[in-house]
N, C-alpha and C positions, 0 to 999 in steps of 0.2 A: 180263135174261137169267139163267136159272137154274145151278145152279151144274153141275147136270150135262149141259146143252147144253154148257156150258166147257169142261167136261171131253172131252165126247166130240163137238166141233160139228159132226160131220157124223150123229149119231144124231138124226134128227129124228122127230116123230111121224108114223106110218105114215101113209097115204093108204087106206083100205080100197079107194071108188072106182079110184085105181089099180090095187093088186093086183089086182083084179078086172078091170080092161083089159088087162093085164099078159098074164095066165092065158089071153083069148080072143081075144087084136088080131088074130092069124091067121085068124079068124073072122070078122071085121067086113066090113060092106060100106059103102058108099063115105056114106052116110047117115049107119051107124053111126061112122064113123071120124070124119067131120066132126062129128059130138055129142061125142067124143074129142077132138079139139079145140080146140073151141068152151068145152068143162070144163075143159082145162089151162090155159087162156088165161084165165079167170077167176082159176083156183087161183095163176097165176102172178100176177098184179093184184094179190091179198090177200094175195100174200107181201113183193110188193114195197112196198105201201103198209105191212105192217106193220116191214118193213126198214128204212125210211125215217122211221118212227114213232117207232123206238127214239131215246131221249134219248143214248143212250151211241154216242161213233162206232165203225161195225164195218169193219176196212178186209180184204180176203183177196188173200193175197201167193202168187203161186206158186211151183213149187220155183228159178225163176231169179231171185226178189225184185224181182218185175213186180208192179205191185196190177195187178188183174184188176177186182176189185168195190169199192165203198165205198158209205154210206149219206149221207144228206143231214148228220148231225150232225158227219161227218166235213168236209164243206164248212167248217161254223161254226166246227170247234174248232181246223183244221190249216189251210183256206182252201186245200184240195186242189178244184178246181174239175173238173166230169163230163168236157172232154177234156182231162183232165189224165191220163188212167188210161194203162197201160202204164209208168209213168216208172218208175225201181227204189227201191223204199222207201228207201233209203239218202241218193236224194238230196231224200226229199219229208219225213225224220226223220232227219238227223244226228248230232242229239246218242244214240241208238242206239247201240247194238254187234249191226249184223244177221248177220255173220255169227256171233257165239257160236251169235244163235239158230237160224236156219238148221241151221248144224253138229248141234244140240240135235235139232232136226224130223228131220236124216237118221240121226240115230244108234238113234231108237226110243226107245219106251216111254213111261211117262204123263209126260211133261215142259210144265207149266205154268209158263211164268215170268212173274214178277211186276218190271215195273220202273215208275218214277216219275222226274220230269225237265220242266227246265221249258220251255214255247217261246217265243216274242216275236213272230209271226205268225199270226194276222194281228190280235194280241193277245198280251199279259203273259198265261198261263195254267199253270198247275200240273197236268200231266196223269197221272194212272196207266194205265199200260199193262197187259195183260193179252196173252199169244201164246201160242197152242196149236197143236199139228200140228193141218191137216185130216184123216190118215190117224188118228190116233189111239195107238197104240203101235208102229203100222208101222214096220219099219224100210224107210230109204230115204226121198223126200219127195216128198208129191203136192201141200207149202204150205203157209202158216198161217195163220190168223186169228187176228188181232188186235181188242181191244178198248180203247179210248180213253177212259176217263172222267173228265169235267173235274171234278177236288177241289180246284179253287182256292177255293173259296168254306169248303170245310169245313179247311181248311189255314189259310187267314186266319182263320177262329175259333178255332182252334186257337192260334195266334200270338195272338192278340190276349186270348184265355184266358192265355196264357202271360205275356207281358207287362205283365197283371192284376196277373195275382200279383206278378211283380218289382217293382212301382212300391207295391205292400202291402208287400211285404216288406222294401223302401227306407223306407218312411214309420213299421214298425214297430219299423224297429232301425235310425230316427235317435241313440236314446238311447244304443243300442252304439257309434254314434259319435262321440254328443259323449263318451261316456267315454275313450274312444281320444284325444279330442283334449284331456280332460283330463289325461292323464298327463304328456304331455310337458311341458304348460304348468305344472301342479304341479313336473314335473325343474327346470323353467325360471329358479320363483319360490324352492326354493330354492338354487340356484345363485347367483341375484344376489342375496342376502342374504348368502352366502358371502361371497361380495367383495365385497359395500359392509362386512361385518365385520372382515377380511384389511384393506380401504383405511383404515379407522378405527383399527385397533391400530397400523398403519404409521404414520399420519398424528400419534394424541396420545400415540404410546408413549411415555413419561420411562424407562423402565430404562436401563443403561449400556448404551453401542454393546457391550458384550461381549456384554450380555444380549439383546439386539436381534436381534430376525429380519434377515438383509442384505435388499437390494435383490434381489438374484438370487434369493431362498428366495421371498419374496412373487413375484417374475414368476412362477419354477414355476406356483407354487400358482394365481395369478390364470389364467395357462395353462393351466393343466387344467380349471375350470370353465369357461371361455371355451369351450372346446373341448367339452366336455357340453354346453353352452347352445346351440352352433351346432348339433349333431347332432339337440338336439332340436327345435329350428328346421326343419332339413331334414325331420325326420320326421313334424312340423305341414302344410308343405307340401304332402307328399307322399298326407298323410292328406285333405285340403281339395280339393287338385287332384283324386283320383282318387270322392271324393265327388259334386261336382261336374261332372267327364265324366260319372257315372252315372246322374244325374237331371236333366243338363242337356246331352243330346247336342247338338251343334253340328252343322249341315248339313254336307254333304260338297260340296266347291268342286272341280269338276272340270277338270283341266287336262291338258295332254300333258308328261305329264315320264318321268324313267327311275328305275326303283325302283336301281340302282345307285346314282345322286346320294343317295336317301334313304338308303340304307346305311352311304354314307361319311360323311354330314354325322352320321347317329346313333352312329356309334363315334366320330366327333372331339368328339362331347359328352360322353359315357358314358370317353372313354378312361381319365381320373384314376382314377376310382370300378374300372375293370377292372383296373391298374394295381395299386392298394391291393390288390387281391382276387387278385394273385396269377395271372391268369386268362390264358392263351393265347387269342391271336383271332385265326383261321383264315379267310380269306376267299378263296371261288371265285366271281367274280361272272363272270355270263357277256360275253362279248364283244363289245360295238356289241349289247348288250339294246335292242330297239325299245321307244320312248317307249311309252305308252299314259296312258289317261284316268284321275288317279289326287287326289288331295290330298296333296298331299306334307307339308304338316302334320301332318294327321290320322295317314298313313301311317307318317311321323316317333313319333308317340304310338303305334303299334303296336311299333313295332320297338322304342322303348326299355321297354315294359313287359315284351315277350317276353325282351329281352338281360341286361335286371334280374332276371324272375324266372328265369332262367337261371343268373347268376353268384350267385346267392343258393343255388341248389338243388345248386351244388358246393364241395367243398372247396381250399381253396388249392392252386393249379396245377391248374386244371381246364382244359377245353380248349372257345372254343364257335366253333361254324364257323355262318358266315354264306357261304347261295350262294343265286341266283340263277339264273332260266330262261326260257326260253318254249316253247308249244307253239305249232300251228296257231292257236289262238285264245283265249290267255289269255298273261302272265309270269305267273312265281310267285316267292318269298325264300323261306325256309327260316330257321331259328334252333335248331341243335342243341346241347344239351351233353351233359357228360358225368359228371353226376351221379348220383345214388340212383336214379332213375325213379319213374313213379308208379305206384302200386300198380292192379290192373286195374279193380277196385269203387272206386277215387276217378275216373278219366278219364269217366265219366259226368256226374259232380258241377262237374267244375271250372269250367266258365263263368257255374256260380250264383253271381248275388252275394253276397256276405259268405262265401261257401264258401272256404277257407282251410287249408291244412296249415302255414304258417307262423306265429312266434307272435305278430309283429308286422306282421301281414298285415291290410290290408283287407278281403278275398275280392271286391274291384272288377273289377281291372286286368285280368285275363280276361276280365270280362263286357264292358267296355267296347271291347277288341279286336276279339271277335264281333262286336258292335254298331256296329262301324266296318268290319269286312268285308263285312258284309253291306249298309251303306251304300255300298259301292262293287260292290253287284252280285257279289261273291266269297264265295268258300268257305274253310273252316279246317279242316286237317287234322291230327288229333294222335296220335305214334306214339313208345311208351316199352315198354323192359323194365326189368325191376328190376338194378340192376348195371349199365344199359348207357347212360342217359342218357334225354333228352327230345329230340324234333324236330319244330317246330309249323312247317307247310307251309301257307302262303297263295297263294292264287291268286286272280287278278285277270282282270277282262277284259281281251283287247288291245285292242278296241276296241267303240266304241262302239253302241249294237244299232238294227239298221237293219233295216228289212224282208226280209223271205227271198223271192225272186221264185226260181217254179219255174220249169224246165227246160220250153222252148214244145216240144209236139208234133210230130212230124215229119209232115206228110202223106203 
């Protein structure tokens, strides 16, 4: 379909043959009027075969969001069945917002909107939507047509280009991480020569007890390397783990649990490290949140990379609120702080791996979040100003996706 049928879909090309009936029908006799006829009933044939020809589904909604019309592709891509017609768009495409467009159709003028969305009947499919008034700029509304086109197929290319690259980009800056994992272990090594040093001048000192380091000066001392050695330990860890989720995703184990248990169980791990940092933790969780299908693991390894790089992105006495919701048919958490923000040309960047505004950052822990939400069929939402803080908003299915059985006919 051309882009200026789109524009204007009720400008089609003329019919000369009409015009010309048009101009004389008062004239016709009863012969000529049956060969009138006999020709629209053709013409009508070749429109509907070519209607039904179109690869792309065309559905047309009247001004009360009735389909009236739809084509055969529309069958395949939505499993909108021929006496299914009459039902109100809303409930044959939900995930929609019909009245915006509607509203749009009655207010006039060239209004094409463009939306994309996915469905799960009568198949997994990734659809782009296309709706234009029938009227054209009119104001007032005589309906719209819509256009369906399944870009699942060029969307998984897409993705699958994309995730090319990540797993290149993994395998060509393994060296940036073993050097990452160099440093600590270089801190490490010499730390304990420290104090195998410190244990040895204690052990064959001969000087006088005057001259002698005490027992208490040597603990210090072995204490503060100890204490560098574990840090750098933790930070070995943390470099390894978050490696390894990123090249070695773990399948998503699906159960019915409550994202509130994951919330609680993740601050009573994370509490020390909050604690040390100074940090306020703020929690609005919602009330009897309905279970839903989730990994509470996995979900666990979400929450504590969001609440780390959080208490990291603020200064002593920062404040992060953790809440929780649901809608009609998802929960969500939330992880706010209230730090720097990120600047607007980085929030594009950030769930690239190795991409990194910290100086002893991965650029993982993001990507591997994404790649666990969207394991769970969810979405991530991230919303910062400068001055004001960070707030990453996950949403989750409630439940599990089941077939959409339409609204039967009334006879």
């Amino acid at each position: 379909m051309s882009l200026h049928l789109l524009k204007n879909p009720m400008i089609l090309p003329k019919s000369s043959f009409l015009d010309k009936v048009l101009g004389r029908i008062g004239r016709l006799d009863t012969e000529g009027l049956q060969t009138v006829v006999q020709r629209l009933a053709r013409e009508r044939s070749f429109l509907e075969t070519l209607f039904n020809t179109i690869e792309d589904g065309v559905l047309v909604v009247d001004e009360n969001g009735r389909v009236i019309h739809f084509n055969q592709a529309v069958t395949r891509l939505i499993g909108l069945q021929p006496g299914d017609s009459e039902q109100h768009i809303s409930k044959i495409l939900p995930e929609m917002d019909w009245e915006t467009i509607l509203k749009a159709d009655g207010d006039g003028g060239e209004k094409i909107m463009r939306h994309e969305f996915e469905i799960h009947y009568p198949r997994s499919r990734f659809i782009r939507l296309y709706a234009a008034p029938l009227d054209g700029e009119a104001i007032g509304s005589s309906g719209v047509a819509l256009i369906l086109h399944d870009a699942t197929e060029a969307r998984q290319k897409t993705f699958e280009a994309i995730e090319s690259e990540r797993v290149q980009a993994l395998t060509l800056l393994a060296a940036s991480v073993a050097h990452e994992i160099g440093n600590p272990l270089n801190a490490l090594h010499i730390h304990l020569q420290l104090m195998e040093r410190e244990l040895k001048k204690f052990k064959n000192d001969k000087h006088p007890p005057a001259q002698q380091a005490s027992p208490r000066e040597v603990a210090v001392k072995l204490e503060n390397y100890l204490e560098v050695c574990k840090g750098e330990i933790t930070r070995l860890d943390y470099i390894i783990t978050q490696f390894l989720g990123a090249i070695r995703p773990a399948p998503v184990q699906l159960k019915m649990a409550s994202l509130n248990d994951v919330v609680e169980k993740t601050l009573d791990l994370l509490e020390p490290e909050l604690e040390n940092r100074g940090v306020t933790v703020k929690k609005k969780l919602a009330r009897r949140l309905t279970e839903s299908p989730i990994d509470a693991s996995q979900m666990q390894q979400v929450l504590v990379n969001l609440i780390k790089n959080a208490s990291q992105a603020m200064t002593t006495g920062g404040r992060l609120t953790l809440q929780t919701g649901e809608s009609a048919d998802r929960v969500w958490v939330s992880v706010a702080d209230t730090g720097l923000g990120i600047p607007a040309e980085q929030i594009s960047h950030i769930f690239e791996p190795f991409y990194t505004t910290k100086k002893k950052g991965t650029g993982l822990g993001l990507m591997i979040v994404q790649r666990i939400v969207r394991l769970h069929g969810g979405k991530i939402e991230v919303t910062s100003s400068a001055g004001s803080g960070t707030t990453f908003k996950i949403w989750l299915p409630l439940h599990e996706r089941k077939p959409r059985l339409l609204e039967a006919k009334v006879a």
